[in-house]
C-alpha positions in Angstrom: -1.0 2.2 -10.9 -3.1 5.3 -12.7 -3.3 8.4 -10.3 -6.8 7.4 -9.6 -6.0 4.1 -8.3 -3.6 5.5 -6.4 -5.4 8.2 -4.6 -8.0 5.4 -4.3 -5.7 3.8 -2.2 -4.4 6.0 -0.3 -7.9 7.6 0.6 -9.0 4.3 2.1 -6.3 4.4 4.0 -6.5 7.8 5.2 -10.6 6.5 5.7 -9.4 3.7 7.7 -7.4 5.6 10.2 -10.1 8.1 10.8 -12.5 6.2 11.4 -10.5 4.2 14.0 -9.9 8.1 16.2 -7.8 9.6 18.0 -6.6 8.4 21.7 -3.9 9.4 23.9 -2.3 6.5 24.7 1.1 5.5 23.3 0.0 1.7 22.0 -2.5 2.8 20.1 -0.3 6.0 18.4 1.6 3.2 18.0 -0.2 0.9 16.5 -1.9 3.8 14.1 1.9 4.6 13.0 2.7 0.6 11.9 -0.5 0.8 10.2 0.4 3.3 8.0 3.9 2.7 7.6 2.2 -0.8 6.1 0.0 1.4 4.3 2.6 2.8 2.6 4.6 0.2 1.8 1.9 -1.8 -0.3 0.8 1.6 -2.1 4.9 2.0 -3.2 4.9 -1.7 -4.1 1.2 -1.2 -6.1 2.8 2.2 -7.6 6.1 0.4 -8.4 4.8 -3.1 -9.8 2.5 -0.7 -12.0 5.4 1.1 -13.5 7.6 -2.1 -14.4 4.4 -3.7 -15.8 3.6 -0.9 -18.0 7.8 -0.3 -18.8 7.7 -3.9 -19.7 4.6 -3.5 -22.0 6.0 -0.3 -23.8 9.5 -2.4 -24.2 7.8 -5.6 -26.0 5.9 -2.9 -28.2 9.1 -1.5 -29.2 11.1 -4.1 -29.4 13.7 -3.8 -26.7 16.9 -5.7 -26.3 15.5 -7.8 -23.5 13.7 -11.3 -24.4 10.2 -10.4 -24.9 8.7 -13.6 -22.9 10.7 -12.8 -19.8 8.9 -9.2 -20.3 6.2 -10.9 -20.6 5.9 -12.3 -17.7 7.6 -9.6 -15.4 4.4 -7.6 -16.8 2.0 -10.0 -15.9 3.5 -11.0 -12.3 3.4 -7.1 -11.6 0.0 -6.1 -12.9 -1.3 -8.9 -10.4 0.8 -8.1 -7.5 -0.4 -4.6 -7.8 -3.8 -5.7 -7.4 -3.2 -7.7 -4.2 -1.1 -4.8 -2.8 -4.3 -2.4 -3.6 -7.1 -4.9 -2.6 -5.0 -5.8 0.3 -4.8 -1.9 1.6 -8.7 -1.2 0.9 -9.3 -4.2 3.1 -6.8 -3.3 6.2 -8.3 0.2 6.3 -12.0 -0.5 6.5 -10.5 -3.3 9.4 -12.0 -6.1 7.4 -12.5 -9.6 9.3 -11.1 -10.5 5.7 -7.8 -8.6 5.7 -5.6 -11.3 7.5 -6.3 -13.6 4.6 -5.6 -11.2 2.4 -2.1 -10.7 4.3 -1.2 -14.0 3.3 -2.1 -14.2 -0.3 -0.5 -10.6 -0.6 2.7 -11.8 0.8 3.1 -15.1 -1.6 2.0 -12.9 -4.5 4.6 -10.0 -3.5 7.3 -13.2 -3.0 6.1 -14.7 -6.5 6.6 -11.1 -7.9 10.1 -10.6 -6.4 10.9 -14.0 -8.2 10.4 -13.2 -11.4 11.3 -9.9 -11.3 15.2 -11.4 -10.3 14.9 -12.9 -13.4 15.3 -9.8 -15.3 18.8 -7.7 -16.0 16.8 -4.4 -15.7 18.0 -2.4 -12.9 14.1 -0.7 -12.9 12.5 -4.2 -12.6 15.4 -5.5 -10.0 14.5 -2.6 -7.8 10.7 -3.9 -8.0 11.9 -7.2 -6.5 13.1 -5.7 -3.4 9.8 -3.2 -3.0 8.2 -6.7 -3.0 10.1 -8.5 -0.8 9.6 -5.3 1.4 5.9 -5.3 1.1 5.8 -9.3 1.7 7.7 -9.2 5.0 5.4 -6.1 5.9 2.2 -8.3 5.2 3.9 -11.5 6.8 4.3 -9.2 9.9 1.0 -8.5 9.9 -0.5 -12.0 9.6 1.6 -13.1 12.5 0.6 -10.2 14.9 
């Protein structure tokens, strides 16, 4: 994820939360506190998905020791999950009708991700699997609540 696409992200967040207010009850501080916990956790699995996609990319130019189609694929699997993770956050911060169904998807693609990514020997792109599987159980929590 660029810098811009990151602050993007996190701006809608911070949009989100202010637009919801303050109140001095506990269950909503709460509930404000999960939210951007989950906030988080999709903008480090957009930020992290970016950076394996675009390491991945940079090895197949150069011709690194890894198998190029496994690459490949870890770069394409990421570059998508990061756009899930980011149109997933926009949506949960404006509280979109939309935004439980974009949960879901979110979750299989984070799952999907985490998948492939295990397929890889790369300590950088094994760590992206388990920011994924992070982010999914985040967004499965959030379907379910």
């Amino acid at each position: 994820m660029e810098r811009r696409e990151l602050l993007t992200l996190l701006g809608a967040g911070a949009a989100g939360f202010l637009a919801t207010g303050s109140s001095a009850r506990g269950d909503d501080d709460d509930k404000k506190k999960a939210e951007h916990e989950h906030l988080m956790t999709m903008a480090r699995c957009a930020t992290i998905c970016n950076m394996v996609s675009a390491h991945c990319l940079a090895e197949i130019q150069k011709g690194g020791s890894e198998n190029g189609a496994t690459l490949a694929k870890v770069a394409a699997y990421t570059n998508d999950c990061q756009s899930f993770c980011t149109q997933t956050a926009a949506l949960m911060a404006r509280k979109s009708p939309m935004a439980n169904y974009a949960h879901k998807a979110c979750a299989d693609a984070c799952r999907d991700c985490a998948e492939v990514c295990d397929s890889s020997n790369n300590e950088h792109i094994k760590k992206c699997a388990e920011v994924c599987r992070e982010c999914e159980r985040a967004c499965r929590a959030c379907c379910s609540a």
